[in-house]
Each structure stands twice: as structure tokens, then as C-alpha cells.
C-alpha positions in Angstrom: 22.7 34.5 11.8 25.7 33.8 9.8 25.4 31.9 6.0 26.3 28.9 7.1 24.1 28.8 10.3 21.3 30.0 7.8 22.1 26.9 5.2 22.6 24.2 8.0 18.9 25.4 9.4 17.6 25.2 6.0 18.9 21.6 5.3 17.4 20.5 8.9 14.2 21.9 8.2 14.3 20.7 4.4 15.1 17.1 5.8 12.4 17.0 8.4 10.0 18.5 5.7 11.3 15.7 3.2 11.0 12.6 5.9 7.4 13.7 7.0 6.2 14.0 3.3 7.8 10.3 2.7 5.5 8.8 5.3 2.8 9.3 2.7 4.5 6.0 0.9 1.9 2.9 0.9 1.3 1.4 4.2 0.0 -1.9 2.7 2.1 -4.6 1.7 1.5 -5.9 -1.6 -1.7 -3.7 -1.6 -1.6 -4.5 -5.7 -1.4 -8.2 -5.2 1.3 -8.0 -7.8 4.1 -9.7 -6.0 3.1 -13.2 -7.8 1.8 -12.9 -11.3 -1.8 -14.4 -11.7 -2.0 -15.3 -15.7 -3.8 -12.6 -17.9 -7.5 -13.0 -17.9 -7.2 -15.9 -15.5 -8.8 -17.3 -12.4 -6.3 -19.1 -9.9 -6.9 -20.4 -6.5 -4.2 -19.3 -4.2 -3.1 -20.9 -0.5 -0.9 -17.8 0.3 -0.9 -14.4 -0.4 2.3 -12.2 0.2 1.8 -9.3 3.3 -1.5 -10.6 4.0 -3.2 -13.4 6.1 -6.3 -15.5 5.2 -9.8 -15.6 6.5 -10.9 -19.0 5.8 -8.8 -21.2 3.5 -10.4 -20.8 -0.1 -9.5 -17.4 -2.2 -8.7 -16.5 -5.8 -6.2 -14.2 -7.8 -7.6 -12.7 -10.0 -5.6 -12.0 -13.4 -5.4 -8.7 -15.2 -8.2 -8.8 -17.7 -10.7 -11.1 -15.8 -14.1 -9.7 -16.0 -12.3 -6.4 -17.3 -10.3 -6.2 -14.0 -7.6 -3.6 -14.9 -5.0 -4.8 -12.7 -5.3 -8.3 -10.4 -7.2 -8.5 -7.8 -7.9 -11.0 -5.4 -11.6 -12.8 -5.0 -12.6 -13.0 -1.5 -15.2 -15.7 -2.1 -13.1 -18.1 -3.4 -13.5 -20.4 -6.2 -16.6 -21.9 -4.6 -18.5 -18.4 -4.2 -19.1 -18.5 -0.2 -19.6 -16.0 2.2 -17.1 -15.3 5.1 -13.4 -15.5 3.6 -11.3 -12.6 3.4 -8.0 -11.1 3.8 -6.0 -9.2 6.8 -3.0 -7.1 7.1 -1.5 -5.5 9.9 -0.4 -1.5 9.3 2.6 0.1 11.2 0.9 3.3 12.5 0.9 6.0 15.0 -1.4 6.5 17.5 -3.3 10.0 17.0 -2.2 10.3 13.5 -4.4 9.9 10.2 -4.4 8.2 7.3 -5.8 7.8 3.8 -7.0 4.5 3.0 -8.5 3.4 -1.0 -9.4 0.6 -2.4 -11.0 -0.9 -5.4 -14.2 -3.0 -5.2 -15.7 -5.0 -8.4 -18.6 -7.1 -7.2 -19.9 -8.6 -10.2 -22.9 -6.4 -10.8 -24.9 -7.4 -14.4 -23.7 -10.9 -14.4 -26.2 -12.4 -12.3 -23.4 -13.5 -9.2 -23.2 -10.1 -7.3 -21.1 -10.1 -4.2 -20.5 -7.9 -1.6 -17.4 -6.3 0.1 -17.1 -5.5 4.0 -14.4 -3.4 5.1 -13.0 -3.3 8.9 -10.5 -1.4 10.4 -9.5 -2.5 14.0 -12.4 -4.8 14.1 -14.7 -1.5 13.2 -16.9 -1.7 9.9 -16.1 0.8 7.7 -17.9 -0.3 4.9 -21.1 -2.4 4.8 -21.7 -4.4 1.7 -20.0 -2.0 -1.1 -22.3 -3.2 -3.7 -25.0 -1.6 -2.7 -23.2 1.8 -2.4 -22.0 1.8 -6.2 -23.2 3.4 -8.9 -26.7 1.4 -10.0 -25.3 1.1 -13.6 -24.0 -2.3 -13.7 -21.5 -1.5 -16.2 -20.3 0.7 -14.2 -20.0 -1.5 -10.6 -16.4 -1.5 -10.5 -15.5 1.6 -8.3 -12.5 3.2 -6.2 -13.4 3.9 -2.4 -11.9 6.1 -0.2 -11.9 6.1 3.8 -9.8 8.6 6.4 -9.2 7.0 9.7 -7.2 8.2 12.8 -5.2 5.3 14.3 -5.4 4.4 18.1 -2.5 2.4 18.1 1.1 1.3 16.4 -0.3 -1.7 15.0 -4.1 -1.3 12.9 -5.0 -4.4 11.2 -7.2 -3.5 8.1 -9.6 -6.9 6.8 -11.2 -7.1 3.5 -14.1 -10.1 3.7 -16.6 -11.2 1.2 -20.1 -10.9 2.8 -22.6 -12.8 -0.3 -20.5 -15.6 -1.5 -20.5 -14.9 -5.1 -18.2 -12.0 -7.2 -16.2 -10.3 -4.0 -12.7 -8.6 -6.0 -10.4 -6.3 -4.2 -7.9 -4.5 -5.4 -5.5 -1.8 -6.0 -4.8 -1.0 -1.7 -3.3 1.8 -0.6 -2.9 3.3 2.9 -0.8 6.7 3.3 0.0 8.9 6.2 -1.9 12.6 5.8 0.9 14.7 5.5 1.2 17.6 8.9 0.0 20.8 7.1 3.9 22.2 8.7 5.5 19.7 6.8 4.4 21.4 3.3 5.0 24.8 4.8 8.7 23.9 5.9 9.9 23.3 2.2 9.0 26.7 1.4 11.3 28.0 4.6 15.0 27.0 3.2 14.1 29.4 0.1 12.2 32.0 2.1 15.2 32.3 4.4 17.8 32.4 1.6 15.9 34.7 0.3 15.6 37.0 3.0 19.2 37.1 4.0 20.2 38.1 0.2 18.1 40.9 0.3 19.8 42.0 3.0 23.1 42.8 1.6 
């Protein structure tokens, strides 16, 4: 294989290698609730959220500092503290291929108004009333979760909804493609071939 055959197969592979590892960007919409700005510490009801849909009509952004939240977050029981409000988005996915989802839960533990977070992908429950699966310390009830799922379809809808009616805060959403295993192995190829072909001469 001449140098230049050897370069333009090492750019191919490099740009496969670089597009697969770029599918590991966030699949979630405004997954930080960040695209309006809730005031610091404050507590505002909300009648749309950007990206997402509504379950029920009453929920709340959260601002950054509210009950120690360190970024905002968005209250899935609403300003009147019921049960059955959420959130829903729809994902762009590939069927057969998996992905890591996280999240962050604070449900209100040591102030006397716990709530509780259910989690469903595709209409599945992933996770059933986060409260009870943090740490016991109340000081220490706001937590990060992480989930893998393998999608069925091009479309996965992912629904956050309050299930106690009182402290429900979401946050921080991220869904991200697991890289192929190949696609770290192929950036190592461009240099392993150059390589190879210069100790040749």
C-alpha cells in the first residue's frame, strides 16, 4: 500500500472512529432544565418546559440554591405537592443499541415532605420510588442514579413522574450512546499503521 493509500485509510477510519465516539453527546434535550433561568433559590411554577412534555398540568422550576439544589431542577409535584405529574421526552435511538442514562433525584428527605421519583423507559419502570433506594442519612438524600438500557426502537420516550405528592426534584439528565468497543480501537489504527509503514523503510 502506497503513502497516500495508507493516509486516506487512516483518515476513513479516524473519521468513523471520531463520529461513533460523538454519538456519546447527550440524548436529552434540555436534560439540565437550563434553557430558562429559574431565579436563584427560587420556586416558580412553570406551564412549559423546553424538549419536554407535561404529565398533568402543575410543575415547578426549581432554582439553583433551593433546598441546596446545585443546579435547577424541576419539581414533579407541583406547587400543590400531588402525586401523578411528571415530565416526558422522546430520545432519537437505535434499535439494538445501548445507552447510558443518569439522573439526579432530591426527594426532600429530613424535612418532613418526602417524595418519591418513578422512572420509565418505554412505558417500563426502571425505578420504583427513588427515595427509598437512597442513602438513609437524610442529609445525604440527594443522589445521582444511573441506568443502562438497550433501545427497541428509533424513538424511546423516557418519563420522570412524582409518585407521593410532596418533595419530587429531578435533575441534571443525561442519556449517551455506549460507545462500540471498535470505535476506541480504530483511533489507535491511523498511528499503528503510520507506524508500521515507517519502520519499514
Amino acid at each position: 500500500m502506497n503513502t497516500l493509500n495508507l493516509v486516506k485509510s487512516s483518515l476513513l477510519v479516524t473519521a468513523l472512529a471520531v463520529a461513533s465516539l460523538a454519538s456519546a453527546q447527550n440524548l436529552v434535550t434540555n436534560g439540565d432544565f437550563s434553557h430558562d433561568a429559574y431565579p436563584a433559590n427560587g420556586y416558580t411554577s412553570i406551564s412549559s418546559l423546553y424538549g419536554w412534555n407535561f404529565v398533568g398540568t402543575d410543575l415547578v422550576g426549581v432554582g439553583t440554591g433551593y433546598l441546596g439544589s446545585p443546579s435547577q431542577e424541576i419539581d414533579l409535584s407541583g406547587a400543590a405537592d400531588h402525586g401523578g405529574t411528571g415530565i416526558v421526552q422522546n430520545l432519537a435511538t437505535h434499535a439494538g443499541s445501548q445507552y447510558n442514562l443518569s439522573f439526579s433525584v432530591y426527594t426532600g428527605g429530613g424535612t418532613g415532605n418526602s417524595g418519591g421519583v418513578d422512572l420509565y423507559v418505554n412505558g417500563f419502570q426502571l425505578g420504583t420510588d427513588l427515595q427509598g433506594l437512597l442513602t438513609p442519612t437524610p442529609a445525604l438524600d440527594r443522589a445521582t442514579y444511573t441506568y443502562t438500557f438497550t433501545a427497541t426502537s428509533p424513538s424511546t420516550s423516557l418519563n420522570f413522574m412524582d409518585n407521593n405528592g410532596n418533595v419530587s426534584h429531578v435533575g441534571n439528565v443525561v442519556a449517551q450512546a455506549v460507545p462500540e468497543p471498535a470505535s476506541f480501537l480504530a483511533l489507535g489504527v491511523p498511528l499503528a499503521l503510520l507506524f508500521k509503514r515507517r519502520s519499514k523503510k
